[in-house]
PyMOL CGO cylinders between C-alpha atoms (Angstrom):
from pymol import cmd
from pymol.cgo import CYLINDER

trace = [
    CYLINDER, -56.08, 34.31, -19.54, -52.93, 34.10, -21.63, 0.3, 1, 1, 1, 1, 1, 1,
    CYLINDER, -52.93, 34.10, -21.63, -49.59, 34.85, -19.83, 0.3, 1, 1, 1, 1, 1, 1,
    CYLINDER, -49.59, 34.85, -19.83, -47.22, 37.59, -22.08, 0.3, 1, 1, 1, 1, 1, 1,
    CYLINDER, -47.22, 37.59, -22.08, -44.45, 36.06, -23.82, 0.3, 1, 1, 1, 1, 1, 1,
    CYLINDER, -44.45, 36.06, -23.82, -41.84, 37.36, -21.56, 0.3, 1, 1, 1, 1, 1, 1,
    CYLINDER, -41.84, 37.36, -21.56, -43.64, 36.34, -18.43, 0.3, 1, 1, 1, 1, 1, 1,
    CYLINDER, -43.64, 36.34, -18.43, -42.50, 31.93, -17.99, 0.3, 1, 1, 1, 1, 1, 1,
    CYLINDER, -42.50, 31.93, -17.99, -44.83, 32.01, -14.91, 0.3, 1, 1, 1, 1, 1, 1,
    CYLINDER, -44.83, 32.01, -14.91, -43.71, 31.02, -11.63, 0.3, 1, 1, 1, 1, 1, 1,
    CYLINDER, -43.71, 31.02, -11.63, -40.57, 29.77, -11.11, 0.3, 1, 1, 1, 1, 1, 1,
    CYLINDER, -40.57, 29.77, -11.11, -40.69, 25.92, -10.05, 0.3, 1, 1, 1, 1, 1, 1,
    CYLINDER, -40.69, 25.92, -10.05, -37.74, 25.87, -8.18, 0.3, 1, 1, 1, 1, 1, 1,
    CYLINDER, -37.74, 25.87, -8.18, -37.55, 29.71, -6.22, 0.3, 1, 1, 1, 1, 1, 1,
    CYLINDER, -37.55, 29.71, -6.22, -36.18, 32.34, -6.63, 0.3, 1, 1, 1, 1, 1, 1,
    CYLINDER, -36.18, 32.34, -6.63, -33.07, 32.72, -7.60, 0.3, 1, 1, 1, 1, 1, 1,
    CYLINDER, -33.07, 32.72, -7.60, -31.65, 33.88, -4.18, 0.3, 1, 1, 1, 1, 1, 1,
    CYLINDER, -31.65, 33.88, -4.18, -33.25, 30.25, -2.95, 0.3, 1, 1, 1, 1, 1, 1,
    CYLINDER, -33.25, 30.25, -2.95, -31.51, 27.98, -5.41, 0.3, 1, 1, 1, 1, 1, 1,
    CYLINDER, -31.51, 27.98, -5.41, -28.69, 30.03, -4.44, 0.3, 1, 1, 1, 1, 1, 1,
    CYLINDER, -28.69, 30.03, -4.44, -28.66, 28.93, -1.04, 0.3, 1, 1, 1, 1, 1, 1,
    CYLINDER, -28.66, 28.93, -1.04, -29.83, 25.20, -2.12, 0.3, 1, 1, 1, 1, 1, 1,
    CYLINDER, -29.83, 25.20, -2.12, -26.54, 25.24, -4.46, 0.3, 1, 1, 1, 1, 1, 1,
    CYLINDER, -26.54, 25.24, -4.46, -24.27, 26.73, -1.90, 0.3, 1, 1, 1, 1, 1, 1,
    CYLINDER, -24.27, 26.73, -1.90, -25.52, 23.96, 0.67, 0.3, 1, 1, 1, 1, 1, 1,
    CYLINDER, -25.52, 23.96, 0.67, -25.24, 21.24, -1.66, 0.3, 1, 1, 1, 1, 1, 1,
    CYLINDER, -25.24, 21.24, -1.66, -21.27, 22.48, -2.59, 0.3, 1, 1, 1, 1, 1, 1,
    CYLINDER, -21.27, 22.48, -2.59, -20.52, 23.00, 1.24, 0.3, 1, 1, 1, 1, 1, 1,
    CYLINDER, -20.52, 23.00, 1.24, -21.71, 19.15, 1.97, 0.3, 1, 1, 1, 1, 1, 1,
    CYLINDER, -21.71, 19.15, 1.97, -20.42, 17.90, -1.00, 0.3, 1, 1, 1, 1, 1, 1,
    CYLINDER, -20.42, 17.90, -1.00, -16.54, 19.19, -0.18, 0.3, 1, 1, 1, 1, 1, 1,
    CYLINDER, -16.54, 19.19, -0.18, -17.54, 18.07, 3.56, 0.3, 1, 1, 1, 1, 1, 1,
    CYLINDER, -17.54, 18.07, 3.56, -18.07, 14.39, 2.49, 0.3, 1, 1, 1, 1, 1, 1,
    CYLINDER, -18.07, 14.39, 2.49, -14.52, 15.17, -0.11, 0.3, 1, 1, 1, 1, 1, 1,
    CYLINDER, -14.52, 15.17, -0.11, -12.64, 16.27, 2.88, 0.3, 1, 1, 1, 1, 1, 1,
    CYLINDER, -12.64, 16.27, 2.88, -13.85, 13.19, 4.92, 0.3, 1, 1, 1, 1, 1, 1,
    CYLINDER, -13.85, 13.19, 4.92, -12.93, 10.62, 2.07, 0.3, 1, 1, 1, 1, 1, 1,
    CYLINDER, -12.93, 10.62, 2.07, -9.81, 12.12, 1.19, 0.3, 1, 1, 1, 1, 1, 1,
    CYLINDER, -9.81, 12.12, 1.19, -8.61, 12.16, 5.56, 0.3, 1, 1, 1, 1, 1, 1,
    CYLINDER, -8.61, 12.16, 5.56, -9.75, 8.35, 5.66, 0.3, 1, 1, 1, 1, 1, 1,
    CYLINDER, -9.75, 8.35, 5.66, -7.58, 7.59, 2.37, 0.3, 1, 1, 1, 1, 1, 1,
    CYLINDER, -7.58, 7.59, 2.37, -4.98, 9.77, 4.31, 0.3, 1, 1, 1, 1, 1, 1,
    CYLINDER, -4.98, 9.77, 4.31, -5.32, 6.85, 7.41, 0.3, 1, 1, 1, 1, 1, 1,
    CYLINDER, -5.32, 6.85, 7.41, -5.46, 3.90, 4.74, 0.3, 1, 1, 1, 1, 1, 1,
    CYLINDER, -5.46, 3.90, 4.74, -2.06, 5.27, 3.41, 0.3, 1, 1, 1, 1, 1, 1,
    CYLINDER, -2.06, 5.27, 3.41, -0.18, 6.25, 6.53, 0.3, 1, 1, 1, 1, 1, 1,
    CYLINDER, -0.18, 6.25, 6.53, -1.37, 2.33, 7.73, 0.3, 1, 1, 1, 1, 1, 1,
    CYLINDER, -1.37, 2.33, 7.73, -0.53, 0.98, 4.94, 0.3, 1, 1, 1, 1, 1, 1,
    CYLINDER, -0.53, 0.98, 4.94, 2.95, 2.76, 4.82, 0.3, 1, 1, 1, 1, 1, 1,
    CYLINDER, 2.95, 2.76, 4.82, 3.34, 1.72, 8.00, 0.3, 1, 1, 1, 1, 1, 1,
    CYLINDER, 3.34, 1.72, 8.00, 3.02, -2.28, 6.83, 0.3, 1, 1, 1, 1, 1, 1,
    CYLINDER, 3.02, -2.28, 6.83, 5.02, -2.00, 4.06, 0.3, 1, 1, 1, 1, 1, 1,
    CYLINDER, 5.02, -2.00, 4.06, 8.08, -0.99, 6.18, 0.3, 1, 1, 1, 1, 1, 1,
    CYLINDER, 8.08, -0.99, 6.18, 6.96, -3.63, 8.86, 0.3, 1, 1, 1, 1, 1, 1,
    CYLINDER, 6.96, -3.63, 8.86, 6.86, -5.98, 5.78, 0.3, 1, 1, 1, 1, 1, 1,
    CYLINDER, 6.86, -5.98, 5.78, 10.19, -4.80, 4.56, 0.3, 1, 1, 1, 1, 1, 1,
    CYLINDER, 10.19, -4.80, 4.56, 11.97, -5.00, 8.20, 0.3, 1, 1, 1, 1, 1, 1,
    CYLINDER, 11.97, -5.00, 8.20, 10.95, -8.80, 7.91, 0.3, 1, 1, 1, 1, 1, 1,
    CYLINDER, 10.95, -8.80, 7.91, 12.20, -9.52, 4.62, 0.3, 1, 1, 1, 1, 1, 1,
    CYLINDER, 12.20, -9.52, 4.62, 15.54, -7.73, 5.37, 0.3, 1, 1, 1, 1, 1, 1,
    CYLINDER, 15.54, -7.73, 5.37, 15.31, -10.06, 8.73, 0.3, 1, 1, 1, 1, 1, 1,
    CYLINDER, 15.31, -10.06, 8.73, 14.77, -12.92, 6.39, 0.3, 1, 1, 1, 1, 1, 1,
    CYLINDER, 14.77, -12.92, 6.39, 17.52, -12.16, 3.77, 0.3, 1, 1, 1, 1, 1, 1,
    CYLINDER, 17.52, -12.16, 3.77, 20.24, -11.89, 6.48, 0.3, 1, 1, 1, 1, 1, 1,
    CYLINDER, 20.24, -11.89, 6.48, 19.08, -15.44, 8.14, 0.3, 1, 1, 1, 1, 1, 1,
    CYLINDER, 19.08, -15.44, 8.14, 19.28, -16.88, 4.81, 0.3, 1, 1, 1, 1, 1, 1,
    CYLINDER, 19.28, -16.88, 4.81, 22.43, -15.31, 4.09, 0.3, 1, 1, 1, 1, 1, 1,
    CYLINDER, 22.43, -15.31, 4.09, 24.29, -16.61, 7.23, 0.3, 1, 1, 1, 1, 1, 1,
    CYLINDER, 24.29, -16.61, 7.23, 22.38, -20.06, 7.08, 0.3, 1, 1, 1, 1, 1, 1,
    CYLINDER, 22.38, -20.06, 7.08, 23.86, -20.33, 3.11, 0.3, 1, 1, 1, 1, 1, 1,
    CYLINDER, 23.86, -20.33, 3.11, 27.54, -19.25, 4.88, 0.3, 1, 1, 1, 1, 1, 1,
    CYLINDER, 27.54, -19.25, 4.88, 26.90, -21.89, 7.36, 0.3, 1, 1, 1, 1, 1, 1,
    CYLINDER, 26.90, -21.89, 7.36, 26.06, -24.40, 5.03, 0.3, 1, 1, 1, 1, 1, 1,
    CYLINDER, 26.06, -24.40, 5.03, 29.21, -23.42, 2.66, 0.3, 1, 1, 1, 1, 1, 1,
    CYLINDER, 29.21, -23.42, 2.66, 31.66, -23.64, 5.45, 0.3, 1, 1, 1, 1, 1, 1,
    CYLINDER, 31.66, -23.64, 5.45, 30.17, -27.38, 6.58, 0.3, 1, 1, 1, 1, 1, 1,
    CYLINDER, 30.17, -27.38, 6.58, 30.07, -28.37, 2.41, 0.3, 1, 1, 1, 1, 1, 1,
    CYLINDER, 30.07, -28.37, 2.41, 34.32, -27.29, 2.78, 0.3, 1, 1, 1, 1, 1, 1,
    CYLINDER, 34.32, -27.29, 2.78, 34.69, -29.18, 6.15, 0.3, 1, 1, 1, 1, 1, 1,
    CYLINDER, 34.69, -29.18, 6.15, 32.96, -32.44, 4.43, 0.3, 1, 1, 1, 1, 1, 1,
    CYLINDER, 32.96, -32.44, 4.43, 35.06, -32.16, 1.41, 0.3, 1, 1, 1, 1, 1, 1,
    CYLINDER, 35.06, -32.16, 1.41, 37.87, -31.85, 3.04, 0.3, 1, 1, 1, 1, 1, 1,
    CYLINDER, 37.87, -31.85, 3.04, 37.23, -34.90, 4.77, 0.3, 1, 1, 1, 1, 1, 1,
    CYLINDER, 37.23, -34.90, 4.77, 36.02, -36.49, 1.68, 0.3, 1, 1, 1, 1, 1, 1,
    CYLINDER, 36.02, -36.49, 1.68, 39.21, -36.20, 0.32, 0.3, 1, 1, 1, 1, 1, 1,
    CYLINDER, 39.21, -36.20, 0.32, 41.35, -37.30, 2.86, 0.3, 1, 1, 1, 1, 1, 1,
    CYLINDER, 41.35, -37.30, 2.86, 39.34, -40.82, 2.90, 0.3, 1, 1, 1, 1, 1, 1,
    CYLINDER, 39.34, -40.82, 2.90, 40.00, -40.61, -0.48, 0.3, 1, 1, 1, 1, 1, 1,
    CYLINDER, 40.00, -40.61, -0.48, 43.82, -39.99, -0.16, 0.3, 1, 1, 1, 1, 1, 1,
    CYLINDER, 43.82, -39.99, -0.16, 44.31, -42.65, 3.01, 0.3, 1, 1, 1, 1, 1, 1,
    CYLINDER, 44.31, -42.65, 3.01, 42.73, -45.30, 0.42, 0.3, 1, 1, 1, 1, 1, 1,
    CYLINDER, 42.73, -45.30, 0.42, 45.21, -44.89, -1.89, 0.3, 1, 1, 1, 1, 1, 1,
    CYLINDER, 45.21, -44.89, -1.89, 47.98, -44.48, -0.21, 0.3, 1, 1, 1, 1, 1, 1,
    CYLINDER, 47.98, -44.48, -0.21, 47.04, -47.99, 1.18, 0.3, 1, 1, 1, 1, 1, 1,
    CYLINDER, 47.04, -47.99, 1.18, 46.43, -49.57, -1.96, 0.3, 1, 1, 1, 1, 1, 1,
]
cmd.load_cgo(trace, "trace")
């Protein structure tokens, strides 16, 4: 027996109401499994903000060691050129 032409036959997926529901489920998991990305990304950022200024602490650490140890090594550069020079001027005042 041939089916009308405005009759498609059974639905393969439900009725409307069903696929519906099936949509509505799949949209409520999917923004589930969004939300639970998007909090871990919201860890992975706060940690690695967290680094970054434990990183930057260290390198400001770093830069003011380096700075004294250059002021250090300027003021014993002076003291040995000081005393560089007055070798130099007790040799020729002897000569």
């Amino acid at each position: 027996m041939a089916t009308p032409q405005g009759d498609s036959g059974p639905q393969p997926h439900g009725s409307p109401a069903e696929t519906e529901s099936q949509l509505s489920s799949l949209l409520y998991d999917l923004s589930q499994q969004v939300q639970m990305s998007m909090g871990n990304m919201l860890k992975m950022i706060a940690e690695i903000d967290q680094n970054s200024a434990g990183i930057m602490e260290e390198i400001a650490k770093c830069k003011d060691s380096a700075v004294e140890k250059k002021k250090a090594l300027e003021e014993e550069k002076e003291k040995f050129q000081k005393s560089a020079y007055a070798v130099l001027d007790m040799l020729n005042n002897t000569c």
